[in-house]
C-alpha positions as semicolon CSV with decimal commas, in nm:
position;residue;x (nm);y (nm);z (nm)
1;X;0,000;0,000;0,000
2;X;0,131;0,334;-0,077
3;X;0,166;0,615;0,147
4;X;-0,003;0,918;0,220
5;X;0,342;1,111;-0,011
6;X;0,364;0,868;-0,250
7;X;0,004;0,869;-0,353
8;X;-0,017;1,297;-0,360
9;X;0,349;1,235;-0,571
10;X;0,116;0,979;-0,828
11;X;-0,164;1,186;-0,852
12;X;0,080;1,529;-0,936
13;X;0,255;1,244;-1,183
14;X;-0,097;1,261;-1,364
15;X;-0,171;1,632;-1,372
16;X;-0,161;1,932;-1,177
17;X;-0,348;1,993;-0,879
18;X;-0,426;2,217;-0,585
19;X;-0,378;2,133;-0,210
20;X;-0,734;2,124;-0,167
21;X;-0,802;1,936;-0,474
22;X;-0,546;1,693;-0,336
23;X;-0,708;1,695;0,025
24;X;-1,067;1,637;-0,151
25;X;-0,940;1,340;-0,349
26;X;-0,752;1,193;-0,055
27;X;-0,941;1,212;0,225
28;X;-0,741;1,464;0,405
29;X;-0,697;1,802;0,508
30;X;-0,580;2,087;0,367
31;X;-0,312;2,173;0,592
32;X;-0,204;1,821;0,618
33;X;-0,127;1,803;0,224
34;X;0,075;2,128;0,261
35;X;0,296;1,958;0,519
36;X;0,322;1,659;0,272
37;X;0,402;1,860;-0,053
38;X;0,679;2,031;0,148
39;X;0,898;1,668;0,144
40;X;0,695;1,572;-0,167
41;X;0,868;1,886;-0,305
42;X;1,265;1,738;-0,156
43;X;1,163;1,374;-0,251
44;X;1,128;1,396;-0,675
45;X;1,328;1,102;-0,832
46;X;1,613;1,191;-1,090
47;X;1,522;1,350;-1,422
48;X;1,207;1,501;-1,266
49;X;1,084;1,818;-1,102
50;X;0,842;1,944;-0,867
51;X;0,677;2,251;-1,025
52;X;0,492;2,535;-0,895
53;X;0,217;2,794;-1,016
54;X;0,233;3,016;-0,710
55;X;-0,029;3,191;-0,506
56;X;-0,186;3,510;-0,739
57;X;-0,395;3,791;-0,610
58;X;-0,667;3,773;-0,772
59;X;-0,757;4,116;-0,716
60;X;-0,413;4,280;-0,819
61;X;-0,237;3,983;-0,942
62;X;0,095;4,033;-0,703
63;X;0,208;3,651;-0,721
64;X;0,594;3,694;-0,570
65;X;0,531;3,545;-0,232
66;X;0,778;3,455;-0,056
67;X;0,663;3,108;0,027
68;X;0,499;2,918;-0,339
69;X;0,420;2,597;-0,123
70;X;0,214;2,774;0,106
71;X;-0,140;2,933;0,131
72;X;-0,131;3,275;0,213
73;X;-0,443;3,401;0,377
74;X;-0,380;3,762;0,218
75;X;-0,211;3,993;-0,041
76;X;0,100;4,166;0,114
77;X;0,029;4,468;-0,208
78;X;-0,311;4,516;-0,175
79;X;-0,411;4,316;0,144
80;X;-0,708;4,156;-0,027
81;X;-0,801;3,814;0,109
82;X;-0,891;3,678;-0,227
83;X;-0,576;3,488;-0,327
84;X;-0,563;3,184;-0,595
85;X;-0,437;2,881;-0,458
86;X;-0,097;2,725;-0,552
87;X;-0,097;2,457;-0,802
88;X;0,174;2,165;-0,844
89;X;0,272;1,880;-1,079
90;X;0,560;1,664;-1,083
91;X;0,710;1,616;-1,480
């Protein structure tokens, strides 16, 4: 049986996802698949890489936070709260 990385490191294989598109399909939470992507993120075999597409305001579009495997809970520019979640794949 695989574990609780692995699987989240299969399913990113497939196509990219968002932590709580990840928690949905796995039965967990969202804060628990952030902790997971962090040595998901250190754990990539040879010849691949764990990718990104970071946090983005969504109402000023400021995505250079300082953290891309994280969930902010607001815009350090504008200080809105409505912030697009990371995404990640492995390829």
């Amino acid at each position: 049986m695989a574990t609780t990385r692995q699987r989240i490191a299969d399913r990113l294989r497939e196509a990219p996802a968002t932590a709580s598109e990840l928690a949905d399909r796995l039965s967990l939470s969202t804060p628990v698949v952030y902790e997971h992507l962090e040595h998901v993120s250190q754990s990539v075999v040879d010849g691949e890489t764990f990718l990104v597409a970071p946090p983005e305001c969504r109402d000023c579009g400021f995505d250079r936070f300082d953290d891309p495997v994280n969930y902010p809970s607001r815009c350090p520019e504008c200080k809105s709260e409505r912030i697009e979640e990371p995404a990640f794949v492995i390829r």
